[in-house]
N, C-alpha and C positions, 0 to 999 in steps of 0.2 A: 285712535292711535295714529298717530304722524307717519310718513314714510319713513323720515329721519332715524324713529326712534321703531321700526320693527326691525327682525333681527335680518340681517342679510344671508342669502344663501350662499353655502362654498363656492367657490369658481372651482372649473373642471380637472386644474392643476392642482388643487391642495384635496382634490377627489381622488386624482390617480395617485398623491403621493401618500396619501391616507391608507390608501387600499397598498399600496407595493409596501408601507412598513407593518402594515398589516397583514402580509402573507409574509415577512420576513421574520415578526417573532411568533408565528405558526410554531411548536414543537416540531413538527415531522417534514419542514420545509425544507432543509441542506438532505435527508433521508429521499425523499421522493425527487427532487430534482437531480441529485447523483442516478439514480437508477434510470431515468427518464433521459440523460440528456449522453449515457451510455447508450439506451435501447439506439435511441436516433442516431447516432455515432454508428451504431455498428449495420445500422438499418440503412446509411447512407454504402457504406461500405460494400454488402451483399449486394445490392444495386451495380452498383458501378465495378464490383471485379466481375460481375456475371457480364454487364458489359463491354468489358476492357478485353477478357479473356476469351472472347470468344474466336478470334482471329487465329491465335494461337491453339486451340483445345480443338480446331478443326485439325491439325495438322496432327493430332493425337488419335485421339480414336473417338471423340463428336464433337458437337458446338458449346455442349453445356456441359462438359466433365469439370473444368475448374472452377464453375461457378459452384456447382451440386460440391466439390468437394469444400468449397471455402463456408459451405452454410452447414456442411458437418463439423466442419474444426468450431465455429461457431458457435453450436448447439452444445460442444462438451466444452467451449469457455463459458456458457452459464449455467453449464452443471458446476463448474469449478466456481461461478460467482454464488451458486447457491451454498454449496460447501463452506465457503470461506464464510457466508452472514450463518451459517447454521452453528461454526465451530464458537464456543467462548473464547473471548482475547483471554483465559489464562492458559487453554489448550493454544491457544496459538504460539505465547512467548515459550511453551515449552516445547511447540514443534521449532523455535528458531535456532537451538544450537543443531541439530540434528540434520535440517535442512542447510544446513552451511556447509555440514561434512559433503551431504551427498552432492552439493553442490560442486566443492573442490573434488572430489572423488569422477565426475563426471566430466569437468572441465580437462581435468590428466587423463583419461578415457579417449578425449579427442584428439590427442595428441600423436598417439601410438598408431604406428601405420596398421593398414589394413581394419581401421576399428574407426576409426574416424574419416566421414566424405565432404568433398565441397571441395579441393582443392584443383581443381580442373575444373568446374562449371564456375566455379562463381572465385576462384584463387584465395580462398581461406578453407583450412580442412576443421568447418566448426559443425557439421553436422555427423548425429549418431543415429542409422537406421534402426529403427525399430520395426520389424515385419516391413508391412505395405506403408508406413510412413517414416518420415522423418525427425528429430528432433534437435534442436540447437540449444546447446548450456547456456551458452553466455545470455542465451533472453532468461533464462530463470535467474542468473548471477545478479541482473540488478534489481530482481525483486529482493532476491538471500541480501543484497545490501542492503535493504529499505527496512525488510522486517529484521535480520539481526541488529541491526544498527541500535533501529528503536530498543527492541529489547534490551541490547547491552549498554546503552548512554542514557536511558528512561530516569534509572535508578543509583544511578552516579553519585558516590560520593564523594567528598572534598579532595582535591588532586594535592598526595602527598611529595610526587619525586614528578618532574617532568619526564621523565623516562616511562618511570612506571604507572601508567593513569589511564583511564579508559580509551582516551582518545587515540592517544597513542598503538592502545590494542587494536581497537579498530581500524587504525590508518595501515598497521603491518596488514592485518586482512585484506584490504582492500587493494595494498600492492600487491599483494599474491594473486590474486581473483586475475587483477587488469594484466599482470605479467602472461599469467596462462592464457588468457586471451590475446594477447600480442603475438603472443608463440604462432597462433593460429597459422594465417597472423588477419585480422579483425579492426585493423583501427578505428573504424565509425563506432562499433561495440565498447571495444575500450573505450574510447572516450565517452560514451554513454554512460557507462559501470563508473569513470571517474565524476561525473558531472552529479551523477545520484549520491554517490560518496561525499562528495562536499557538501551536497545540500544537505544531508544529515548531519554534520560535521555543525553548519550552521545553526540550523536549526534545534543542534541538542547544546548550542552555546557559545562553540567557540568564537572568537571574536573572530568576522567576516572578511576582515579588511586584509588578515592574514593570507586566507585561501584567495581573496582577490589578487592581493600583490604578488604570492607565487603564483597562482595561476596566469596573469597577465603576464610574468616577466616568461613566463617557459613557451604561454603563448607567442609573444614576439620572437621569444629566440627561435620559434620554429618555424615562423614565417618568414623571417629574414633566412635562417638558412637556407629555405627553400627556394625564396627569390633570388640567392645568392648563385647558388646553383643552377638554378633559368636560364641567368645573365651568363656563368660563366661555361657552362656544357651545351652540346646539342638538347640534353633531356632525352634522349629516346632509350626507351623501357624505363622511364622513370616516372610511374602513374600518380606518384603525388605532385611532383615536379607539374605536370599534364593538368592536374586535378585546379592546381594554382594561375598556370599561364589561362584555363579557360574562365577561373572565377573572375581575373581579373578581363578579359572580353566581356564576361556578361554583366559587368559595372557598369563598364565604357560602351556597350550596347555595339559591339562590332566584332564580330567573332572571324579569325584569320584562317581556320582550317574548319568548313561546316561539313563535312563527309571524314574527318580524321576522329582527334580525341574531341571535336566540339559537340562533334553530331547530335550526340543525345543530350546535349542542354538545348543547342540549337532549335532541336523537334520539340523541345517544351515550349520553347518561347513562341513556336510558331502556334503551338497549340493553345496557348493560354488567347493569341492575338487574333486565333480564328474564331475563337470561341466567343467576345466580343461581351455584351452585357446579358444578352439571356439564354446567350450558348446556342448551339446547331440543333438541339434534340438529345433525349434518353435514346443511347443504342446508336447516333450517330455520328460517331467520331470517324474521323480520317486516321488520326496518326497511330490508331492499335493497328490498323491495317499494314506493320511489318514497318513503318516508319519508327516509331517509339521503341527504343528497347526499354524491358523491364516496365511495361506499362500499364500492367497490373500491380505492380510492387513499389517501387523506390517515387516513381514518376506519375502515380495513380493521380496525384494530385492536377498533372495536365487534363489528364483526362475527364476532371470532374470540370474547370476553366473550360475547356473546350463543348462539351453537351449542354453543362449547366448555365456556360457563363460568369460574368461577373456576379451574378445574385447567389449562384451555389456554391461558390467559392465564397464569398463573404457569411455565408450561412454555414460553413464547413468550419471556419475561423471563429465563428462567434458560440459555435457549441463549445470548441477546447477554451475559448477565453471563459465562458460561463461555467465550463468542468473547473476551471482553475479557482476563480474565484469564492465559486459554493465550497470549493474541496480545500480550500482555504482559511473560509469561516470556520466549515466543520473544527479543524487545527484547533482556532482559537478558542471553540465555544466547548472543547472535551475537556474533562475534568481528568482525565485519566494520563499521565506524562507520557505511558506508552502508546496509547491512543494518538496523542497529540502529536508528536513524534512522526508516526509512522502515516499519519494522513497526508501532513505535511509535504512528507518526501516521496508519497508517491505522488502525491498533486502533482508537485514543481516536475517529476522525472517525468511522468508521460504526458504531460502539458509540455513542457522543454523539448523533451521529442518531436514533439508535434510542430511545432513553429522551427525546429533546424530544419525538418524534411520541407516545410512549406517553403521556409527560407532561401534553400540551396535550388527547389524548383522553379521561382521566381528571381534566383540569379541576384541573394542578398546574401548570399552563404555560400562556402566553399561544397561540392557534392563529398558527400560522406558517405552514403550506401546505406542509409538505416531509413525505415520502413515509416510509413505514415499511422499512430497505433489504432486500432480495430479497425482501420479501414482497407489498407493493405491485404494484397493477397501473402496468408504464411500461415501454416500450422503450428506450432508452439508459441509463434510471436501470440498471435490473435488469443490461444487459451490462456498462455499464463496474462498478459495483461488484461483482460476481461473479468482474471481469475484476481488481480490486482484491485480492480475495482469492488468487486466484491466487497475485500479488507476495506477499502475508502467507506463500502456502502457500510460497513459493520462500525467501523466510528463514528460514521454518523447516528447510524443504531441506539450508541450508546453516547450518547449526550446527554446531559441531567434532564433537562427540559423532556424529553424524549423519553426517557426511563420512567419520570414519577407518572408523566401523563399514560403511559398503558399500564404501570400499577393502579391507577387510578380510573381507568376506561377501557382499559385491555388494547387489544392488541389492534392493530391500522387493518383495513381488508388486504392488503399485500402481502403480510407477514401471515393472516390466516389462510389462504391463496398456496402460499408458498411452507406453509405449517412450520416457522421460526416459532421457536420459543422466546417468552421475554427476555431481555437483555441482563443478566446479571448485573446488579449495582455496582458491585463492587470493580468492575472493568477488569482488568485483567491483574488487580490482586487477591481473586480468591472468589470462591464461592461466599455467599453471604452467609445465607445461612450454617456453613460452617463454622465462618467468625462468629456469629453470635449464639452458637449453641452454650449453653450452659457448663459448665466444667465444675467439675467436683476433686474439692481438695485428699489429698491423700487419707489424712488424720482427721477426716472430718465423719464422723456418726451417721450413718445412713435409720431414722427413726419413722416410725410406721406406726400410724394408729391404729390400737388393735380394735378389732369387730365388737361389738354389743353385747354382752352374756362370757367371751370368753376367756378364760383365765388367764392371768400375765405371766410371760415368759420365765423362768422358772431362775435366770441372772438377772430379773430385773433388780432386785434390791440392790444385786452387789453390784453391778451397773452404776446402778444412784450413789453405793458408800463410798466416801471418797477413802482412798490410800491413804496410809502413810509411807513414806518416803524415808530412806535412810537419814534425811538431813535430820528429822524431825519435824516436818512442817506436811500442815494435809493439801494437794497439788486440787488445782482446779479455782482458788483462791476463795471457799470454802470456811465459814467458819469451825477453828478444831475444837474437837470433841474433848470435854475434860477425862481425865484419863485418872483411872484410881490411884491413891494413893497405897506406896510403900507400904507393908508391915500391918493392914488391916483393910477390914470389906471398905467396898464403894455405898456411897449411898442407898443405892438402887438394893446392893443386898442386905444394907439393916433394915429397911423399908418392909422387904418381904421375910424376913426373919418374924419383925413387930406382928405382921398379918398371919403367921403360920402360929405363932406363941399365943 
């Protein structure tokens, strides 16, 4: 054999691309990398609020109190991600009218003096104490929009009145949700709760180009108002005014007041440009040390730039781009419209999340005040979206590929680990075996073979004889019986007449 004519081996690129399309139609491939690239998410998080916080949590009562507490809120967001893969998507669409109520019911809760806190610490009264913690509606509001949404546009039928049609139901909700939130008054929230709302909106169909075109026109008019306003007042006491004049310093890379309203973008930037390519060290940051405000929370992300560097900040970036994109597949490879629906919009909302808070720290985004998700220090933030993921990790659960292969092999070691049941087929329309239980018609004969030796029911004859009917005719379609004749015997009795004679 010739060199020419033996067969060549792969080169090392049609090796790696072989193998990566080959762990891509894996069945449980979008399943285990959603859970995985959660753990590391929230695993980078616990790290770094234990190190952010500790500056501050001396001035409490020790060094490690808001670390210990961010790894309890933690621990019952994956009791909440277990919960969520435990429940069937049919118990789920029937928890989603329910959880809407208590939703709105909670959000007007906040409102009411004396019952609602936050508006002196942080100038929105969106938190509801509960004992020794706290809780905030509005982070459960854009999940109630993700999971109602799905539920209520899944199963859509043909839009009769423009008025009256799904969409429309759900666009009045969604103004209600984001008003009560406004009231707070919350606008990084709001505009959260709106930005999840339209992705559902798209994503259950409507044509996109619409919610683009209002949404950019309402966006401009509010930037010009704002710069309107810049130009023509002082701006003081006016924090969005403030919020605009420093977005646009950190554009142009020259900030006019770094100890006023700049400060704390100013201490990010300084913190991202200390931090350099491989960062100062885990545990040694300068700017927690009372320079950074909020730097366990809003501004976590400097603080990752500064320890970690360039490389932990690109590795913080490439997890939510890989959350996005698996959590995206899952979307299109579900069979189930609620399913598909509801992965979708959580994908895009706490991926979206994720890149405005990156954004606005990196001085590419105006500062908004919403939270980096699982990383951030916050109790309700951290459970309900961890408790979000869950649902992400439960469509993927239920992917066909996914389903037949543990009917067919049982169940992955995670799911026995974790004691999940198999996925119902039928996704979130119903038990299966419900659907296919056998049904028995009203007028239908329930017949029973009798035992060997014992005697037949005592109606069976008249069972078998068919009726006559007033019409005249014998029912069951039945040959009829001849019937004697008028004015003398039947056959049957000359017959036994001849035999008794």
């Amino acid at each position: 054999m010739t060199q020419d004519t033996m067969p060549r081996s792969q080169s090392a690129p049609d090796r790696l691309r072989a193998r990566y399309r080959d762990y891509l139609s894996r069945p449980f491939f979008d399943y285990f990398v959603i859970l995985s690239v959660v753990g590391l998410i929230t695993a980078v998080g616990a790290v770094m609020v234990l190190s952010s916080s500790t500056t501050w949590s001396a001035l409490d009562s020790g060094v490690w109190t808001q670390g210990v507490r961010h790894m309890i809120f933690l621990s019952v967001g994956y009791m909440a991600l277990w919960l969520a893969l435990w429940m069937r998507p049919v118990l789920i669409r029937r928890l989603a009218t329910p959880l809407l109520v208590v939703t709105i019911v909670l959000l007007v809760a906040v409102l009411i003096p004396g019952v609602g806190t936050g508006l002196v610490e942080s100038g929105a009264r969106s938190w509801l104490v509960l004992g020794p913690f706290t809780f905030q509606p509005s982070e459960l509001a854009k999940v109630t929009l993700a999971v109602w949404g799905a539920h209520h546009l899944s199963d859509r039928g043909p839009i009769r009145h423009w008025l009256n049609n799904p969409f429309m139901h759900y666009s009045a909700v969604t103004v209600l949700i984001v008003a009560l939130i406004l009231q707070q008054p919350d606008l990084g929230m709001a505009a959260v709760c709106l930005s999840v709302a339209g992705l559902v909106l798209v994503f259950a169909g409507i044509p996109g180009r619409f919610i683009i075109g209002i949404g950019g026109a309402f966006g401009l008019l509010a930037l010009g108002t704002a710069i309107f306003s810049a130009l023509r007042g002082n701006g003081e006491g006016n924090y969005r005014t403030h919020r605009i004049e420093v977005y646009r310093d950190a554009l142009l890379g020259d900030f006019d007041d770094v100890r006023g309203k700049a400060f704390q973008s100013y201490q990010g930037f300084l913190s991202l440009a200390e931090g350099g390519t491989s960062g100062v060290g885990p545990g040694q940051s300068r700017a927690k040390w009372f320079y950074l405000p909020e730097a366990k929370n809003d501004f976590i992300f400097a603080i990752i730039g500064e320890e970690t560097g360039l490389v932990g900040g690109t590795i913080v970036i490439l997890l939510f781009g890989a959350l996005g994109i698996v959590g995206l597949r899952c979307a299109m490879r579900s069979a189930d419209p609620f399913l598909k629906l509801l992965a979708a919009t959580l994908t895009a909302g706490v991926v979206s999340q994720a890149f405005v808070n990156i954004g606005y720290v990196v001085g590419l985004l105006p500062v908004t005040g919403i939270q980096l998700p699982m990383i951030s220090s916050g109790g309700s933030s951290a459970i309900i979206t961890i408790g979000s993921m869950g649902l992400l990790a439960s469509a993927a659960r239920h992917e066909p590929e996914a389903v037949s292969t543990m009917q067919s092999y049982g169940r992955p070691a995670i799911d026995r680990f974790l004691w999940l049941r198999e996925p119902d087929p039928a996704g979130s329309q119903g038990s299966v075996a419900h659907q296919n239980r056998p049904t028995r018609r009203p007028a239908e004969a329930v017949t029973r073979r009798p035992r060997p030796g014992s005697p037949p029911p005592a109606d069976a004859h008249q069972a078998q004889r068919p009726t006559r009917p007033s019409g005249g005719s014998v029912t069951g379609g039945a040959t009829p019986r001849r019937l004697p004749r008028s004015g003398g015997p039947s056959r049957t009795d000359r017959h036994h007449t001849r035999r008794r004679g």
